[in-house]
C-alpha positions as protocol buffer text, in pm:
chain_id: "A"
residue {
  index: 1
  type: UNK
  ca { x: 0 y: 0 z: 0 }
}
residue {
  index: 2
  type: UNK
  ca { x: 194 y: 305 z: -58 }
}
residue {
  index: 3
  type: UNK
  ca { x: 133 y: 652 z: 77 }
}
residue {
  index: 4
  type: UNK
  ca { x: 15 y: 959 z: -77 }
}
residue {
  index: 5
  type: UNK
  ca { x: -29 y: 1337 z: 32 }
}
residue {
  index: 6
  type: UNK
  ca { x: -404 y: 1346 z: -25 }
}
residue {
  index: 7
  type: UNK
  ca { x: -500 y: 1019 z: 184 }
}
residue {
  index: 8
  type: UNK
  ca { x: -709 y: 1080 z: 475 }
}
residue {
  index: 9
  type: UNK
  ca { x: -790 y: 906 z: 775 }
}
residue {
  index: 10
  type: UNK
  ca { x: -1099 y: 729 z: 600 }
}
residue {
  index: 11
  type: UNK
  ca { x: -853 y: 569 z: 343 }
}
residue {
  index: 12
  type: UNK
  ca { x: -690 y: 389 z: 631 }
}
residue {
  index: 13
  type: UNK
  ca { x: -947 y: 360 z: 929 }
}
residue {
  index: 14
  type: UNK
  ca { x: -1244 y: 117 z: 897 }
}
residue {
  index: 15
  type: UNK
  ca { x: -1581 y: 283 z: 991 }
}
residue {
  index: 16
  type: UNK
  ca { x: -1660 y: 78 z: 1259 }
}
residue {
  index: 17
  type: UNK
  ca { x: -1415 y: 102 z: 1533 }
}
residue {
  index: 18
  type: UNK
  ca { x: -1475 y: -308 z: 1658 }
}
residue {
  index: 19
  type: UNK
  ca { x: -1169 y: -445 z: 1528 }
}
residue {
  index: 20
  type: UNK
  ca { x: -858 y: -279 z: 1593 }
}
residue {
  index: 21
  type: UNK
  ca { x: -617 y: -489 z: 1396 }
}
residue {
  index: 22
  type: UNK
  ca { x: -779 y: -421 z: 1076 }
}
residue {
  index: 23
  type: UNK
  ca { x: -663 y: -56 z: 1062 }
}
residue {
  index: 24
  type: UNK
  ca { x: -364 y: -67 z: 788 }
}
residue {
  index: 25
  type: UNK
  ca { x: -123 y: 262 z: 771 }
}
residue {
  index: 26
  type: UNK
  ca { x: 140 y: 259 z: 508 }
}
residue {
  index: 27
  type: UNK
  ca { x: 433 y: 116 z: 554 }
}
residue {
  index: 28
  type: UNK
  ca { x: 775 y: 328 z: 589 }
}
residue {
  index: 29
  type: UNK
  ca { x: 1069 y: 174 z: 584 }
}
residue {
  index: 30
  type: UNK
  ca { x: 1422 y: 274 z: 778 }
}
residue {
  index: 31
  type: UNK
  ca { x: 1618 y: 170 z: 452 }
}
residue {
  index: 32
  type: UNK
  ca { x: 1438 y: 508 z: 322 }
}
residue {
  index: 33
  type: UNK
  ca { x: 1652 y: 760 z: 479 }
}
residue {
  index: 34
  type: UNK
  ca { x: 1928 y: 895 z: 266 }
}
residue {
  index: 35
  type: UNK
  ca { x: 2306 y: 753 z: 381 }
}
residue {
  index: 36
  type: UNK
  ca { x: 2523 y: 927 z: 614 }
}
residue {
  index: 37
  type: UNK
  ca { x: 2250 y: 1158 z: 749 }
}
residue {
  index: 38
  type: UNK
  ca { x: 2288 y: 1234 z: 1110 }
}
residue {
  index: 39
  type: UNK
  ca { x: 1988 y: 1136 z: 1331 }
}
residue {
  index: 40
  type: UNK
  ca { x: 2011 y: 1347 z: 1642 }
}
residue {
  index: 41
  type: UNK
  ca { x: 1839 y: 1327 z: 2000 }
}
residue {
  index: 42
  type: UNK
  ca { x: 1833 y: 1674 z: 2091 }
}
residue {
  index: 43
  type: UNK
  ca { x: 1670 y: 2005 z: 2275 }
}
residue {
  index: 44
  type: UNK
  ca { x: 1759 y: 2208 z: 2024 }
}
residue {
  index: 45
  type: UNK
  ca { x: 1589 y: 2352 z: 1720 }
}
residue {
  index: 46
  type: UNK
  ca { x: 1720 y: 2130 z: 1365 }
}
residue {
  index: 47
  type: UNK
  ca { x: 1976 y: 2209 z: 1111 }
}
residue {
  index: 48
  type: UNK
  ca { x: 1935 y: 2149 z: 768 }
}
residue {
  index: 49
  type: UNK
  ca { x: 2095 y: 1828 z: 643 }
}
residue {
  index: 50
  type: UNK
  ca { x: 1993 y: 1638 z: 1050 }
}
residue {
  index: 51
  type: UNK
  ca { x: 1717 y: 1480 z: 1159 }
}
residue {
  index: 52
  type: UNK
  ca { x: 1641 y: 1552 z: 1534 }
}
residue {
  index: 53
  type: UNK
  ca { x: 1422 y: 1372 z: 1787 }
}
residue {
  index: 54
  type: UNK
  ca { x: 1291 y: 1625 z: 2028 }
}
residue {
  index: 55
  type: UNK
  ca { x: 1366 y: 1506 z: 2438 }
}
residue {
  index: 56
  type: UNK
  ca { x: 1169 y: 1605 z: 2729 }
}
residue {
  index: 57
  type: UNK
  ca { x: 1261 y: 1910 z: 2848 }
}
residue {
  index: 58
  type: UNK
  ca { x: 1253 y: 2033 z: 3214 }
}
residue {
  index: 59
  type: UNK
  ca { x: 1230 y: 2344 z: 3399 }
}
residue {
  index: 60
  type: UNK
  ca { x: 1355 y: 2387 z: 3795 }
}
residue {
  index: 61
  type: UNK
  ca { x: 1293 y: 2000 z: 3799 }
}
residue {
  index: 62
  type: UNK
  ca { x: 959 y: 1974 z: 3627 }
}
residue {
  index: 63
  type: UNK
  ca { x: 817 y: 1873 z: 3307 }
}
residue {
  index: 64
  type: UNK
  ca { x: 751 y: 2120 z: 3034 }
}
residue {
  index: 65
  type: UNK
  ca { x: 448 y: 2002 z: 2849 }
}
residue {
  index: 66
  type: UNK
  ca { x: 556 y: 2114 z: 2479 }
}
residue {
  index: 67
  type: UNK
  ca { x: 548 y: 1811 z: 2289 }
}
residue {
  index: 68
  type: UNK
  ca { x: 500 y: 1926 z: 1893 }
}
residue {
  index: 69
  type: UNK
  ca { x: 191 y: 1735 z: 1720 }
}
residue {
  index: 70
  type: UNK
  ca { x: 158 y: 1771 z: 1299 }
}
residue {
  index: 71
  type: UNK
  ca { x: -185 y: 1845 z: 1131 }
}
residue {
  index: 72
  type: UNK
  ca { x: -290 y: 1583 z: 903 }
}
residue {
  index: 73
  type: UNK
  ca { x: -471 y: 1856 z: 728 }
}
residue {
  index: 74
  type: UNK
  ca { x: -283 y: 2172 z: 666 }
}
residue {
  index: 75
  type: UNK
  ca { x: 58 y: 2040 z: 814 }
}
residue {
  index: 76
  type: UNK
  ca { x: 147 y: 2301 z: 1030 }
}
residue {
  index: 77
  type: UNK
  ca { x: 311 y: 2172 z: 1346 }
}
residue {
  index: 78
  type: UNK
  ca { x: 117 y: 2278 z: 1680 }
}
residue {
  index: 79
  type: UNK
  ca { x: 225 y: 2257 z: 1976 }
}
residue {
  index: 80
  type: UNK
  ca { x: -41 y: 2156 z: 2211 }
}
residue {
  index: 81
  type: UNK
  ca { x: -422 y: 2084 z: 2158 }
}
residue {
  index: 82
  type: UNK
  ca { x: -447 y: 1932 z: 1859 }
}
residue {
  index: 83
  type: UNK
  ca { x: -838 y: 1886 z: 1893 }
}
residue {
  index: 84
  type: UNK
  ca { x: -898 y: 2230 z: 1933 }
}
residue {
  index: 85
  type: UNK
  ca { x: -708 y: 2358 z: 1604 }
}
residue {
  index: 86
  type: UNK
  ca { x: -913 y: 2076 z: 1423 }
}
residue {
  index: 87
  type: UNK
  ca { x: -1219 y: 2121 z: 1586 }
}
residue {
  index: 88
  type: UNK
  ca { x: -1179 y: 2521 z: 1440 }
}
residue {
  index: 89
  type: UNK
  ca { x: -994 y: 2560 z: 1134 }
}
residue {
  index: 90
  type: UNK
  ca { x: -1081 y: 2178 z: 989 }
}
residue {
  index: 91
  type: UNK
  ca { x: -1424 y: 2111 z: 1087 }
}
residue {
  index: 92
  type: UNK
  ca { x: -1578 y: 2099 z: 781 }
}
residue {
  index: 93
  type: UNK
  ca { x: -1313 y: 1805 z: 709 }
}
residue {
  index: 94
  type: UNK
  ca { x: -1544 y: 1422 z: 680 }
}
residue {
  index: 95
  type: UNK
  ca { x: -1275 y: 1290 z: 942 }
}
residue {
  index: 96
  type: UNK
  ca { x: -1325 y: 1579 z: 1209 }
}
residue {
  index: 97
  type: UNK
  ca { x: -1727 y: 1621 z: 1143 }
}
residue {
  index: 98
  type: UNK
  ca { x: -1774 y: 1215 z: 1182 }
}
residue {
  index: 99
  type: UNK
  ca { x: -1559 y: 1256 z: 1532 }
}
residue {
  index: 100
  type: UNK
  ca { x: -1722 y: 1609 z: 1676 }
}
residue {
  index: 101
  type: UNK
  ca { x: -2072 y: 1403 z: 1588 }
}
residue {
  index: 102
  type: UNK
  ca { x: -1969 y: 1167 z: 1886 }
}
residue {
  index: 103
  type: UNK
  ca { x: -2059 y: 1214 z: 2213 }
}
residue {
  index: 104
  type: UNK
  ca { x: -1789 y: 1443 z: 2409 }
}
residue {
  index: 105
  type: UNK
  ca { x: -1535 y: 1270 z: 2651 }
}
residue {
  index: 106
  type: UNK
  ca { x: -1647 y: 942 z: 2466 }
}
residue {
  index: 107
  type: UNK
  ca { x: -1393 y: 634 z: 2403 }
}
residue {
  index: 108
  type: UNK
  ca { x: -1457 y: 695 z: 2012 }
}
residue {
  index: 109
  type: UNK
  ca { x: -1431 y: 1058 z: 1979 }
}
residue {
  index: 110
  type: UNK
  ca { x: -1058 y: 992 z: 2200 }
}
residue {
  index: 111
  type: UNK
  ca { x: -991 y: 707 z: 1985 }
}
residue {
  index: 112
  type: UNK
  ca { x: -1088 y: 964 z: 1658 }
}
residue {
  index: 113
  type: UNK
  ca { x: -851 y: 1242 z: 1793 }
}
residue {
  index: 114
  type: UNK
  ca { x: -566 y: 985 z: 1912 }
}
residue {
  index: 115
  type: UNK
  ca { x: -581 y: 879 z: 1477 }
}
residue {
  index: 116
  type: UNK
  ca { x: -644 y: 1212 z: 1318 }
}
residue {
  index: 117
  type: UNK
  ca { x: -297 y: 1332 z: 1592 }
}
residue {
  index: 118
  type: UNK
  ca { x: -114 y: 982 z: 1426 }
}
residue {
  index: 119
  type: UNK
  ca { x: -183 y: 1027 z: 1073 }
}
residue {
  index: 120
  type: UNK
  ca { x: -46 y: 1399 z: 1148 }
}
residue {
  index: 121
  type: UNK
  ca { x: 287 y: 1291 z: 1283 }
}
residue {
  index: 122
  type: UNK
  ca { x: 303 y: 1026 z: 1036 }
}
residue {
  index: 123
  type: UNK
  ca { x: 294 y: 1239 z: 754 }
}
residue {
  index: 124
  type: UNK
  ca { x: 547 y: 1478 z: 899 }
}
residue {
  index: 125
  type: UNK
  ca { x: 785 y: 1187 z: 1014 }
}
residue {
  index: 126
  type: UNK
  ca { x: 774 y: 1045 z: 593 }
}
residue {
  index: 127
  type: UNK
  ca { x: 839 y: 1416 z: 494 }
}
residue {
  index: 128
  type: UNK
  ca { x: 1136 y: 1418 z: 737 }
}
residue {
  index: 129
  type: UNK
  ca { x: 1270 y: 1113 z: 682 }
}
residue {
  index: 130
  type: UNK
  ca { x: 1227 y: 1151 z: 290 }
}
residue {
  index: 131
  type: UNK
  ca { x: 1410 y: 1433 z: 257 }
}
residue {
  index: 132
  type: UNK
  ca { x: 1687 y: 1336 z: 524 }
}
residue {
  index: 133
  type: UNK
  ca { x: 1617 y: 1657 z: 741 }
}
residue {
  index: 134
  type: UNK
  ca { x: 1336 y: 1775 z: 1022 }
}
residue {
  index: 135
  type: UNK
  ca { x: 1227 y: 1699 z: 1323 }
}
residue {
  index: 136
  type: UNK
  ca { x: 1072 y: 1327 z: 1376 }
}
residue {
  index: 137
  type: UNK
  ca { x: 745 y: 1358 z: 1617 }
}
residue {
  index: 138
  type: UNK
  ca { x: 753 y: 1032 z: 1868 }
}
residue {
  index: 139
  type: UNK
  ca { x: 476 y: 869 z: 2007 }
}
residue {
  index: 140
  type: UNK
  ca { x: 720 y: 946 z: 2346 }
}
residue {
  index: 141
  type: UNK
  ca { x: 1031 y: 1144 z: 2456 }
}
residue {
  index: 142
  type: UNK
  ca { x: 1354 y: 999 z: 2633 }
}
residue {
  index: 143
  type: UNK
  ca { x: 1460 y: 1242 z: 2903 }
}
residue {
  index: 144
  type: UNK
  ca { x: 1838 y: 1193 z: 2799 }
}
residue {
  index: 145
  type: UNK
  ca { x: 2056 y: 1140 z: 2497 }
}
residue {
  index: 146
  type: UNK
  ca { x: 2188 y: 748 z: 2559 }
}
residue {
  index: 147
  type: UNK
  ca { x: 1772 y: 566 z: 2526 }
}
């Protein structure tokens, strides 16, 4: 199945939500990335030519909650509340109208946010990794350089 720029989350989610191993995403292989390009764990904002993998970052000993999510729509990387940008600048989107239908603090509208938020980082990590340079979104952060 190979990936393209105008697939949404319908292409790859099943309507009905009752069997979870039947949800296929593309698969993006490792072998992709262009030779002898750096892969960095780092706090610091990327260089052209490295791919970086944000850490968790602390302040006075606690956790600073800025974890970077991707649209799946427009692309733009957010920083927090990722159901809020779609909920107001994508609503008219099938995906986001079928998931704002749901009840609110339901287990399917999560489950619809938690997808829509994947696809998102998804796309950005296959643009980052295709072109050898960004910033690859993890599902979660190390808090030091050697994990």
């Amino acid at each position: 199945m190979s990936h393209n720029e105008n697939d949404t989350l319908s292409d790859f989610v099943p309507e009905s939500v009752d069997d979870e191993d039947s949800v296929e995403f593309p698969e993006v292989g490792m072998h992709k990335l262009p030779e002898n390009t750096p892969v960095v764990a780092s706090r610091e904002p990327c260089n052209r030519g490295v791919l970086r993998v944000a850490l968790v970052q602390k302040n006075h000993g606690r956790r600073v909650w800025d974890k970077s999510m991707s649209c799946c729509f427009c692309n733009s990387v957010l920083k927090n509340k990722i159901s809020e940008h779609l909920t107001k600048v994508h609503a008219l989107e099938n995906d986001v109208a079928r998931i704002i239908m749901k009840p609110a603090r339901s287990v399917e509208r999560k489950w619809g946010w938690e997808r829509l938020k994947n696809l998102g980082n998804f796309n950005n990590n296959v643009a980052a990794l295709s072109t050898g340079a960004g910033k690859v979104i993890v599902k979660r952060r190390s808090h030091n350089n050697d994990k």
